[in-house]
N, C-alpha and C positions, 0 to 999 in steps of 0.2 A: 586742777588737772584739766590738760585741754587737750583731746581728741580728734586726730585724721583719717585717712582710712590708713593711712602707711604707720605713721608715729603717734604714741602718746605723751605727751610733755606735762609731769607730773615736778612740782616742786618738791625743796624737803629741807631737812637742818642740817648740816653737817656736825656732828657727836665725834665722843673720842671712842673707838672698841678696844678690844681686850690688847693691843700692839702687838699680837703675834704673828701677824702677815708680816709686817716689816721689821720685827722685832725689840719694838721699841718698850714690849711689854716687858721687859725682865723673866721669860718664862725659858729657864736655863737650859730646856732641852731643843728650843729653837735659839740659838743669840744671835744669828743673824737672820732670822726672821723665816716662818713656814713656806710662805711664797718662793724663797730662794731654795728652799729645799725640794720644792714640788716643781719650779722651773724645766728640770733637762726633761722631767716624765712628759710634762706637755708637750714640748720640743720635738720627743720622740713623736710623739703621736700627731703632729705636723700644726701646733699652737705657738709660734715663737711669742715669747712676754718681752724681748730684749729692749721694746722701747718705752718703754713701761717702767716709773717707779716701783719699786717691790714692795711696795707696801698698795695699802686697800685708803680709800675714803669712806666712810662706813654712812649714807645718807638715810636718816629718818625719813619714811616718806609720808608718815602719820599725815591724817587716819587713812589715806590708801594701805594697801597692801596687794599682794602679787599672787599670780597662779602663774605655773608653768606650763606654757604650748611647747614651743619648740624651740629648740636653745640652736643657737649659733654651733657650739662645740657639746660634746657631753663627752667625758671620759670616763669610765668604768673602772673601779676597782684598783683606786689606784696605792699601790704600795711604797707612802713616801718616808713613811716615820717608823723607826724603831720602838715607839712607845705608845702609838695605836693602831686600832687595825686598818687595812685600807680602807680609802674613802671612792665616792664618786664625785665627780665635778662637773657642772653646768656653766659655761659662760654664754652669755648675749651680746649684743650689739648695745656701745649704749654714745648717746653722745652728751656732753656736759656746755652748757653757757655758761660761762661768769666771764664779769667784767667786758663784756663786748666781745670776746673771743669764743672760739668753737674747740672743742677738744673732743677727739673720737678715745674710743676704750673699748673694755666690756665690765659688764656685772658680774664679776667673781662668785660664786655660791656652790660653797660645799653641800654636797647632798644632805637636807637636813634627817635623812632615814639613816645615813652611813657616816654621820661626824659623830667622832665621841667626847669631845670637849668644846669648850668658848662657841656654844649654840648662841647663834643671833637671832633677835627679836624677829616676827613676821613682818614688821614697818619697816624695817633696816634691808640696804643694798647694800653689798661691798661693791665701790668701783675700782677699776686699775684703770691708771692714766699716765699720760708721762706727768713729771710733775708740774704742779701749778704754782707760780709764785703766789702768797698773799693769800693763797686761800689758809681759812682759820676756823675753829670749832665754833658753832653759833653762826655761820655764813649762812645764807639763805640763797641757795642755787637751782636752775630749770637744768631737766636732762629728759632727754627725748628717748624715748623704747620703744624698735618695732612690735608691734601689734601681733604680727605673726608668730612673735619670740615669748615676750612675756607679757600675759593680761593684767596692767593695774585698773584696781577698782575700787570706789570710796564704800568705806564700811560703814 
């Protein structure tokens, strides 16, 4: 992990999670993925994802882990799914290297006080990005986080 005063640039692994953001999980009450269901509610609330793959890249960032300052977006209370109650959503600024290229996003994170299913680990980031060719589970990638947004720190 290396520290600016602007960016944190923390490595991590890229792991497979539960596939329900892009739905690759077989979880039949999302088939084509939670993200596309949660889509138009951001949109409303002036978050367009439209360039953005719909699914998440889930980064290990072991043994860091995160506190929440202050999030790029935060949406409250959001009523996407027929089969839980609404959630809250946090995204940040995040930017990804691999392979010599730069990719901007954000860090997806359902509020972990208001999610009621497929809770992810405190090591784990969802990112959205547009897609990446080549990238693969076990990759080892650098992603930059403003400082002001979200705190990583080695445990």
């Amino acid at each position: 992990m290396t520290e600016s005063k602007e960016y944190t640039i923390v490595r991590g692994e890229i792991k497979s999670g539960h596939g329900v953001a892009s739905g690759k999980g077989k979880d039949e009450r999302y088939p084509e993925g939670t993200l596309k269901l949660q889509f138009k509610h951001f949109l409303e609330r002036g978050l367009d994802l439209s360039n953005y793959f719909m699914g998440t890249i889930n980064l290990d960032i072991s043994p860091c882990s995160y506190v929440i300052k202050k999030p790029k977006h935060f949406f409250k209370h959001i009523d996407w799914s027929d089969y839980i109650p609404p959630e809250n959503f946090y995204f940040f600024d995040v930017t990804l290297h691999y392979k010599d290229k730069t990719y901007k996003g954000l860090v997806y994170m359902p509020d972990p006080e208001t999610k009621a299913d497929h809770v992810q680990i405190p090591n784990m980031l969802e990112l959205i990005l547009p897609k990446i060719k080549g990238l693969e589970y076990g990759d080892m990638i650098e992603i930059a986080i403003k400082t002001d947004q979200l705190d990583i720190m080695v445990n």
